[in-house]
C-alpha positions in Angstrom: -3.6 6.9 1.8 -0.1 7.1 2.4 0.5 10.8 2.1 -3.0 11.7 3.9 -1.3 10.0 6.9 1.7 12.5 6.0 4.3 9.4 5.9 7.2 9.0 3.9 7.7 6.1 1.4 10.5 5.1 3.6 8.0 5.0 6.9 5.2 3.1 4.9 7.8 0.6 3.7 9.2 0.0 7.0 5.9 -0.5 8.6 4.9 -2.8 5.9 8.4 -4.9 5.8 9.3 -4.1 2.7 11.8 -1.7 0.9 11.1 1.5 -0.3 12.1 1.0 -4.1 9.6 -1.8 -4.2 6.9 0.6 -2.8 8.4 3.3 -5.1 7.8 0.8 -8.0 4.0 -0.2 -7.3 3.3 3.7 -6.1 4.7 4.5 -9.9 4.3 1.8 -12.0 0.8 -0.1 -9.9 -0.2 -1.7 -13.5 3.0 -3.4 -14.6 4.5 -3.4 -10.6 2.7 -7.4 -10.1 2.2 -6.8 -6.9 2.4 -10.2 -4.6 -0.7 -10.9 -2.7 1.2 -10.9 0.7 2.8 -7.3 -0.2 -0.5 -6.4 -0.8 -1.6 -7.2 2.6 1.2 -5.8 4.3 0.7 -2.4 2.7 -2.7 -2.7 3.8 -2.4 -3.7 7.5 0.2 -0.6 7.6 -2.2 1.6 6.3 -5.1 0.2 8.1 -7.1 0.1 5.2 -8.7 -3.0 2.9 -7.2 -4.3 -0.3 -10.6 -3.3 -2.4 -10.2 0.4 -0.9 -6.6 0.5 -2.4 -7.6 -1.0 -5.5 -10.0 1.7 -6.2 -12.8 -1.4 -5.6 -14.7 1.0 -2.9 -14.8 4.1 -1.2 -14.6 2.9 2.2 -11.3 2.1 3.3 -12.1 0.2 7.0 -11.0 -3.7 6.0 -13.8 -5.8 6.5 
């Protein structure tokens, strides 16, 4: 999602509040990354999408 809105890491990070190695390390590493649930819904309020859409849950990405 991030790279269909044509952002950087460092502008999705600085929406979301948090630094672009952490994003670097969830982008890359999303299995071992343990990703908090509050990061998790700062990504996702950035993005504008739902947490299930980023997880691969669903296909529609509008948060319910």
């Amino acid at each position: 999602m991030r790279e269909a809105l044509s952002w950087s890491q460092m502008e999705l990070a600085y929406r979301s509040g948090i630094t672009q190695a952490k994003l670097s390390n969830i982008e890359n590493n999303a299995a071992r990354a343990g990703i908090r649930a509050d990061t998790l819904k700062a990504i996702c309020a950035a993005l504008g999408v739902s947490a299930d859409y980023l997880l691969g849950l669903t296909d529609n990405p509008t948060p319910r």
